[in-house]
C-alpha positions as CSV (number, residue, x, y, z in Angstrom):
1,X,-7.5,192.9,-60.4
2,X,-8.7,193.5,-56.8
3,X,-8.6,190.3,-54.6
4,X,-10.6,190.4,-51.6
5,X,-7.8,188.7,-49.1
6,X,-9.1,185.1,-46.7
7,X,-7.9,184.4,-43.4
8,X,-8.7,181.7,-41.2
9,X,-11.2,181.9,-38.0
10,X,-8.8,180.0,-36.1
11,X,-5.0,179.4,-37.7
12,X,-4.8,176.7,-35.4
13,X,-7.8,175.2,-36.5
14,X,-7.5,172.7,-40.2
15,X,-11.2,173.4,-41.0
16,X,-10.6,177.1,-40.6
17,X,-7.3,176.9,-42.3
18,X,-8.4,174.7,-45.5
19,X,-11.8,177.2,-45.3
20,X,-9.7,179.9,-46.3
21,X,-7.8,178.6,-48.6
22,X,-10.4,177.5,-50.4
23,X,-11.8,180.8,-50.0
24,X,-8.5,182.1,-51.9
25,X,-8.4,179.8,-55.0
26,X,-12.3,180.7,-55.5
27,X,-11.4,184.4,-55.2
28,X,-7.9,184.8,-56.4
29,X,-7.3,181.7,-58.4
30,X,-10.2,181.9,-60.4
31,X,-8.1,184.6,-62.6
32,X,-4.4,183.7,-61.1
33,X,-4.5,180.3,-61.7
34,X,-4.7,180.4,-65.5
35,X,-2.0,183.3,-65.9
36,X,0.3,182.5,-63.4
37,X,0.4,179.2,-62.7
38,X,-0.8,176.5,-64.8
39,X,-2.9,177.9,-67.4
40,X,-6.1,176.5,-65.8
41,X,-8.4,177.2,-63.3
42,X,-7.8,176.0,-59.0
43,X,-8.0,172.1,-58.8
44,X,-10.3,172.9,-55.5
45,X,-12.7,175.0,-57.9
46,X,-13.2,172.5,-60.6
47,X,-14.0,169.9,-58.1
48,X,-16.6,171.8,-56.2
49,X,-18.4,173.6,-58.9
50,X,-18.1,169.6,-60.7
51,X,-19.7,168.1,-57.9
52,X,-22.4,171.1,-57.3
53,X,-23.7,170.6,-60.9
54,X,-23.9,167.1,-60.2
55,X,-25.9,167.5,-57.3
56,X,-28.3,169.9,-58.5
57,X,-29.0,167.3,-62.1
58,X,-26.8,169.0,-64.6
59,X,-24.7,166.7,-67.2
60,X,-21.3,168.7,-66.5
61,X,-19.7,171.9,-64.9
62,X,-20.5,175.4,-66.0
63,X,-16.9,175.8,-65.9
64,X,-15.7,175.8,-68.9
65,X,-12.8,173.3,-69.9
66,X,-9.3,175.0,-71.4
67,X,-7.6,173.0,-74.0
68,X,-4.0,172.3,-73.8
69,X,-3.4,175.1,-76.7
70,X,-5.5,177.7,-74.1
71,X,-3.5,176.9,-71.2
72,X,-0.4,177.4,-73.3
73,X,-1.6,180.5,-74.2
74,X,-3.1,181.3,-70.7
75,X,0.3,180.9,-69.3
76,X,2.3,183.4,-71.8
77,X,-0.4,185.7,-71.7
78,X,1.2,188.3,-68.6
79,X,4.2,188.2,-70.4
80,X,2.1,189.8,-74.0
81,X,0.4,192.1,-71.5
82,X,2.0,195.1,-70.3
83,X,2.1,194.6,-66.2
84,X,-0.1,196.6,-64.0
85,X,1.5,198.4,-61.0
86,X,1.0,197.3,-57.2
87,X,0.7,200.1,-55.0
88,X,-0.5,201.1,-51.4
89,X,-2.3,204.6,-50.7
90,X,-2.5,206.3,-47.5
91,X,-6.1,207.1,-47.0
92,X,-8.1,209.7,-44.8
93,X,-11.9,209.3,-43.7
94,X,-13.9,212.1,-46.0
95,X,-16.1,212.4,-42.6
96,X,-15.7,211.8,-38.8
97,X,-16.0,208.9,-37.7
98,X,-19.7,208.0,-36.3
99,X,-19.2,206.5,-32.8
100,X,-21.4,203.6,-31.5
């Protein structure tokens, strides 16, 4: 899983703050959520992608809905899974660098 990381504008800022946060559950949630939290996707995601198919005339999300058996088995699925590794690599530019 590669996560592309938020951070606010302006950390003092709400609308910056609450921007990037939203920015993470869209990003990060979307596949966290379900296996390592609740078994189902961000809150903040099923509202706004709820509300944009409402807007634009469609009956219902395109999210689709877990079942209380999915999210059970969402939940317990890291532990059936063997766990990646986190790492860090030290990287070096393949060229030099172009100056502007």
């Amino acid at each position: 899983m590669n996560i592309e990381w938020a951070e606010p504008k302006d950390s003092t800022n709400p609308d910056d703050v609450e921007a990037a946060e939203r920015a993470l559950q869209m990003m990060c949630g979307w596949f966290c959520n379900p296996v390592f939290v609740n078994g189902d996707y961000p809150d903040i995601m099923k509202a706004r992608l709820a509300s944009a198919a409402k807007a634009s005339g469609l009956d219902r999300s395109p999210l689709p809905e877990f079942t209380e058996e999915e999210k059970q088995f969402n939940r317990g699925e890291l532990t059936r899974r063997r766990r990646g590794r986190m790492y860090g690599r030290r990287l070096l530019p393949l060229c030099p660098p172009v100056k502007y």
